[in-house]
C-alpha positions in Angstrom: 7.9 -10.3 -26.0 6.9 -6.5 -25.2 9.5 -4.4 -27.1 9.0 -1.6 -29.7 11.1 0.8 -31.5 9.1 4.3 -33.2 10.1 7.2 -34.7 8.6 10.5 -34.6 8.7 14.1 -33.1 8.8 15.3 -30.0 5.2 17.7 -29.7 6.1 19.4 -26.1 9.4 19.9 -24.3 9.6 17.5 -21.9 9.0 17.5 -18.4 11.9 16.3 -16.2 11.5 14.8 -12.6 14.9 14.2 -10.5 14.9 11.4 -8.1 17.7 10.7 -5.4 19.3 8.4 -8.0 17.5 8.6 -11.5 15.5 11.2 -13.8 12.2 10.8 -15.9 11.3 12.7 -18.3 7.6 12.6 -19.7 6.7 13.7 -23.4 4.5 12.9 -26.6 6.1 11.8 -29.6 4.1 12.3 -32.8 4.0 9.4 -34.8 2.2 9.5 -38.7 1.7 6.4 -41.1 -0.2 6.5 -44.3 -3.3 4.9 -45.3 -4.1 3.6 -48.8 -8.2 3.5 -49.7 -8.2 2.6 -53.4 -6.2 5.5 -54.9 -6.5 7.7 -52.5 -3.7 8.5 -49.8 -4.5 9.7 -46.0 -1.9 10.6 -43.8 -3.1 9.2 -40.2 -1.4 11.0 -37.3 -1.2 9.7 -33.6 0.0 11.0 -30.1 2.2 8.4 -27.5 2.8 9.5 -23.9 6.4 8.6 -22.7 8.3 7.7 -20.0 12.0 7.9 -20.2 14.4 7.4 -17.1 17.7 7.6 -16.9 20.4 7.8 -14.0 21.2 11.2 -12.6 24.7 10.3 -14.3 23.5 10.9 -17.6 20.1 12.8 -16.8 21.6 16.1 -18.8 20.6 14.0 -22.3 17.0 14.3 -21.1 17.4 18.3 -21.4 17.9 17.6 -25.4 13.9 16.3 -25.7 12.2 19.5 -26.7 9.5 20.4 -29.1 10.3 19.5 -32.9 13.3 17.0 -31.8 13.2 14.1 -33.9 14.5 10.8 -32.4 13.8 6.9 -32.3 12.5 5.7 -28.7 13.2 1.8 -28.0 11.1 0.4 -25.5 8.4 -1.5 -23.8 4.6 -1.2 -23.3 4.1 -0.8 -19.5 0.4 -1.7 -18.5 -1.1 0.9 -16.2 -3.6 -0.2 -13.3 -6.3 1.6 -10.9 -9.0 1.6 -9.0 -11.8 3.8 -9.6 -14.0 5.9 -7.1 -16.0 2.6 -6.8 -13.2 0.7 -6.0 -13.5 -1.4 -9.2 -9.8 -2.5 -10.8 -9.1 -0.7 -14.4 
């Protein structure tokens, strides 16, 4: 199964693209866990790119993922694929 649900902040408004009959937004979501070493505590910070679509219907909640926001994204991992200058498959 390839599902996930994460919390975090938004780090950067997010930038909306409209389509003739759905929206994507694309934005990071700041995501922080904490490590244990014997006594001591570290806090380990990461960055996620997302992808969030919606139909134009509804595309005005997109407009609410700006900077600071905090929010819960449910999803899936989608596997990207290209081909390099020397035509290899990554």
């Amino acid at each position: 199964m390839n599902n996930f649900q994460i919390s975090g902040f938004v780090v950067n408004n997010a930038t909306i693209n409209q389509f003739v009959t759905s929206s994507v937004a694309r934005f990071g979501i700041s995501v922080r866990r904490t490590e244990k070493i014997g006594d001591t505590e570290k806090k380990v910070s990461a960055i996620l790119n997302i992808e969030a679509w919606k139909s134009n219907e509804n595309a005005a909640d997109l407009n609410l993922l700006t900077k600071g926001t905090r929010l819960t994204v449910e999803g899936y991992f989608k596997p990207e694929e290209w081909t390099d200058k020397e035509n290899v498959n990554h």
